[in-house]
N, C-alpha and C positions, 0 to 999 in steps of 0.2 A: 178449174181443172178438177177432174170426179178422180178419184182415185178407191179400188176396193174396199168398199164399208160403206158408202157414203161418207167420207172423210171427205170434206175440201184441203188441199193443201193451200197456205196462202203467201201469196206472192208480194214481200215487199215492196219492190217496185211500184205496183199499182196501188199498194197501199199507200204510198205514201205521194201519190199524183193523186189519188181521191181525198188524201186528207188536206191535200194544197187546196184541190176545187172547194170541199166544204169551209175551208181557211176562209178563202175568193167570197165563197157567197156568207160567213158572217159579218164578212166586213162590208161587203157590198148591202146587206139586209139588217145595217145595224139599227137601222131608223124603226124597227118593228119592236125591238125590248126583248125580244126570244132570238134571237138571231143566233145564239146559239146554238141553243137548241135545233135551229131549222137547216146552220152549216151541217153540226153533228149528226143530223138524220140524211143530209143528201149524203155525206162521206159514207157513211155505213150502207145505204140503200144502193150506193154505185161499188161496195165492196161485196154486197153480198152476204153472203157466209154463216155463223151464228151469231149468239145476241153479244156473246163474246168477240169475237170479230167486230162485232159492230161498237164495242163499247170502248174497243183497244182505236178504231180509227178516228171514232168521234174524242177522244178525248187530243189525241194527235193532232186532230183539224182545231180543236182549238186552245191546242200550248201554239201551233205557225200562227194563228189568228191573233193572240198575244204579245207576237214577240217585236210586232210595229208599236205596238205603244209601250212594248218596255224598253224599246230601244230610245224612244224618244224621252220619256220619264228620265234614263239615267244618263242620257247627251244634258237634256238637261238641268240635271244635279250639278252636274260636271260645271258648267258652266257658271251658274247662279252660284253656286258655293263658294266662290271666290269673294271673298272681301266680309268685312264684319264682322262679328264675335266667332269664332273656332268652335267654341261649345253649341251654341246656336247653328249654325252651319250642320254639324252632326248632328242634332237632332232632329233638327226637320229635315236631315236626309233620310234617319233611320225611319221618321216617321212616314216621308212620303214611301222609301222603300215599301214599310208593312202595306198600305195600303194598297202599292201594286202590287205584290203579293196576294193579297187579298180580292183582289180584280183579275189577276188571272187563275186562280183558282175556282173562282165565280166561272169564269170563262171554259177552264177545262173540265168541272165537271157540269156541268149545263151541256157541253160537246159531247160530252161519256153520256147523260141519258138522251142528246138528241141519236146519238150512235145506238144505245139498244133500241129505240123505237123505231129506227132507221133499218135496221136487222129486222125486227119485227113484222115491219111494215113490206118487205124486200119480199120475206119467208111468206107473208098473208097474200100479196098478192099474184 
């Protein structure tokens, strides 16, 4: 929707049904190593908008892309943590924890630059 200036107003809603789709296809395209990247360019290319728009939905598409395998990672911890030394237990929780951490931060910003390029690419053609 155009609004005086050329300002786009942007519409959550859609924003956030485009960051599911780019969600959909990182996961569906993980087999490629950029898949990131390639969710966070469709999200932003189906939002439109500027490189900002593009960067806020790409990164969006992939914390939802994330949240399947942190969900699975802390089921489980949950699980396996049970029995055996206490201190042990805790640290290769906290340790697995960093690591997904570190994997979805991988993931969200790899979605933020497929999102500006996705903006980019939206604006260029």
């Amino acid at each position: 929707m155009s609004v005086p200036g050329n300002r786009r107003v942007v519409n959550t809603d859609n924003s956030l049904l485009n960051a599911a789709i780019g969600a959909v296809a990182t996961i569906g395209l993980s087999f490629t190593g950029i898949s990131p990247v390639l969710g966070g360019a469709l999200a932003a290319y189906l939002e439109g908008g500027e490189t900002g728009d593009g960067l806020r939905v790409g990164a969006l598409s992939g914390l939802i892309a994330s949240l399947p395998l942190a969900a699975i990672v802390v089921f489980a911890l949950a699980v396996f943590s049970f029995g055996g030394d206490l201190g042990v237990a805790i640290g290769g929780g906290l340790l697995v924890l960093a690591i997904v951490a570190i994997a979805v931060g991988y993931t969200v910003a790899l979605s933020a630059l497929g999102g500006v390029l996705g903006a980019y690419l939206k604006d260029e053609l």
